[in-house]
N, C-alpha and C positions, 0 to 999 in steps of 0.2 A: 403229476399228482398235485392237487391242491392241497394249502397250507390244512383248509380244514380240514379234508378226509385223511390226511397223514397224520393229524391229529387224534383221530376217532380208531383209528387201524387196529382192530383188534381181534385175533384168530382170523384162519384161513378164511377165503372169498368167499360166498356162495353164490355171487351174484356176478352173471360174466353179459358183457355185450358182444354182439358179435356182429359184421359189420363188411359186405361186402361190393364190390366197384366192378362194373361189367363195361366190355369193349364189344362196338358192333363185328359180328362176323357177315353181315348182310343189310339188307336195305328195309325189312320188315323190322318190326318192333317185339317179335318174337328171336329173332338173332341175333343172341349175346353167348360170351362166355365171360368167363370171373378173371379180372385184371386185379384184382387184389383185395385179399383178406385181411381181416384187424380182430384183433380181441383185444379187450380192455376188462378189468376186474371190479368188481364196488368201488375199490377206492383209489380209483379214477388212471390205475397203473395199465399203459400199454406192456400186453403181453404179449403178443405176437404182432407184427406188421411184414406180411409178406407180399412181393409180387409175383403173380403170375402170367406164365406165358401160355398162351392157347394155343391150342392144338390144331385150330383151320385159322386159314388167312382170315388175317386184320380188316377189315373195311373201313371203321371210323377209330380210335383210340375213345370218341366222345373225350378229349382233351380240356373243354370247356365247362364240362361236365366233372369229370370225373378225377382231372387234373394226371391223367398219364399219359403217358408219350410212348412211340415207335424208341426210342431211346434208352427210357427207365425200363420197359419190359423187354428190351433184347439186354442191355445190363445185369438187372438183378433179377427177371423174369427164372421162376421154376416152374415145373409139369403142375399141374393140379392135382394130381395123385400125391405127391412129391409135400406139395402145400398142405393137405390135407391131414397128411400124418403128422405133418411138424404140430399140426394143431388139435389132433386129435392127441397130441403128447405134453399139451398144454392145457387143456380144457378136463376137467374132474367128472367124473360122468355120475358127480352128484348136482353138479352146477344146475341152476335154472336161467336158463337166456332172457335178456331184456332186450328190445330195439324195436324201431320203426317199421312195420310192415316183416318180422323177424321168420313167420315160417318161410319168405320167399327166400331169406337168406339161408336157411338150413338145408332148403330146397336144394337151392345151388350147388353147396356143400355134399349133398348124401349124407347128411347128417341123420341118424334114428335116435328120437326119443324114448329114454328108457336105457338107450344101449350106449350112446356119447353123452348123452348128458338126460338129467334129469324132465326139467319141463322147461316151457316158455311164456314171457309175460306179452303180450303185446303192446307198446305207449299209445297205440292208437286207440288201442280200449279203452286202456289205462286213464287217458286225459278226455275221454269223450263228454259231450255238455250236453244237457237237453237245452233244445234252443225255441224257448214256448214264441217265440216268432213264428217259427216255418214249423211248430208242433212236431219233430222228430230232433235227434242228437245229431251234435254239429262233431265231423273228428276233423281233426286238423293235421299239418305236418310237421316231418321235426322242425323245420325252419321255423315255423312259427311258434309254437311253442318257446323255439330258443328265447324268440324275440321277445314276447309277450312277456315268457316266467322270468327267463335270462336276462334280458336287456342287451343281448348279444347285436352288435349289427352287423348284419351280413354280406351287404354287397357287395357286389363283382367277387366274393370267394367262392372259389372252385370246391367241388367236395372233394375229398378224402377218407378212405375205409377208417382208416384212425382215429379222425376227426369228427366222424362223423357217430365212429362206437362213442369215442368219450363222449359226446352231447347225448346220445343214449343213456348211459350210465348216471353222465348228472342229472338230465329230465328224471330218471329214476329212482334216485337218491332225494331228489327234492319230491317229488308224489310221496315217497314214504313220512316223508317231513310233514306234508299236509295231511297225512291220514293223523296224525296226533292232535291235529290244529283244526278242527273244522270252520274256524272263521277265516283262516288262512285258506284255507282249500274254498269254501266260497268267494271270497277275492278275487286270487286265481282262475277261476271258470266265469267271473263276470269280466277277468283281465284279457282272454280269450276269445271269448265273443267279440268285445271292445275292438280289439286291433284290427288295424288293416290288412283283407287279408293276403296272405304271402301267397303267392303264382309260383309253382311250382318250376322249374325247368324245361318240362314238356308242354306247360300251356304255352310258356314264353317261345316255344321254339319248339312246332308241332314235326319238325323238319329240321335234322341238324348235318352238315356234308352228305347229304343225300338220305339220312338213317330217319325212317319214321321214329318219332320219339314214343311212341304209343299215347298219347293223350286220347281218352274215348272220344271226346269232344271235333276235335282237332289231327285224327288219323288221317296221313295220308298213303298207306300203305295197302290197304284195305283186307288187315290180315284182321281171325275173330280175335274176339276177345274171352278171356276163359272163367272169367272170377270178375 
């Protein structure tokens, strides 16, 4: 937790990220299961950091990606049922989830809205720009945004569920900052457009140990696509 938000801490969370790391179980970009889960709270405290062990054989770990190993998930790997309750015993089912692409991750979970938790924000919305170049809005990824709003640099690090909730939480702790500030919040969305843009992991690598990364662009699996 940051000096600032440990400063600001006051009454219960209501603002949870959630944040999960998938390993291939096949060579399409549709087979994955959840190699580990993260919650992180407002202010900015990991609340759960768990791994998971999958229930069909491994294919890739995505290790360059996702930063786990054949290793870490026979060590500290649980069921995902298992995972699930620790975090449904963590998570307030008044909470409203913030993170990057966040129904996919609830998805994963079997998580119900309404029943585990309250609602979800999405950052991709959240930070979208109209971009009067190409006449329609530019959304971006967490990575960039980090970099942009953050000044974070990123390279050669591997994600991480934990690491990846806290950058969630803080991109959304600072949007709140700029709903106060609207010269600040215009900055920001011309600081956005401005940067180079960040390449996600799947464009970089349409193809990783044999695992389609699913990039639309750059499939080479030739499985649909559904969203």
């Amino acid at each position: 937790m940051t000096q600032t938000a440990a400063m600001y801490q006051v009454g219960p969370a209501a603002y949870y990220s959630i944040d999960v790391e998938c390993v291939a179980t096949g060579t399409d970009h549709h087979s994955r299961a959840v190699g580990q889960i993260a919650l992180v709270d407002q202010y900015e405290q990991v609340i759960l950091d768990i791994v998971v062990k999958p229930d069909k054989p491994v294919v890739s770990y995505l290790t360059a990606l996702t930063g786990l190993t054949q290793e870490v998930i026979d060590s500290r790997g649980v069921s995902l049922p298992d995972a699930v309750q620790q975090l449904r015993a963590c998570l307030p089912k008044d909470a409203v989830l913030v993170g990057q692409n966040i129904l996919q991750d609830v998805q994963w979970l079997g998580l119900k809205e309404g029943t585990d938790f309250k609602s979800c924000l999405d950052l991709a919305g959240l930070y979208r720009v109209w971009n009067s170049r190409y006449n329609s809005y530019s959304v971006f990824s967490q990575d960039h945004l980090v970099k942009a709003l953050l000044g974070w640099n990123l390279d050669n690090m591997q994600h991480n569920a934990a690491f990846d909730a806290l950058k969630s939480i803080k991109l959304f702790n600072l949007y709140q900052q700029y709903q106060a500030d609207q010269q600040a919040w215009q900055q920001a969305q011309q600081a956005m457009l401005d940067a180079p843009p960040t390449l996600s992991f799947a464009r970089n690598n349409p193809s990783y140990e044999g695992v389609c990364m699913g990039n639309r662009k750059t499939c080479t699996c030739g499985a649909a696509f559904f969203s």
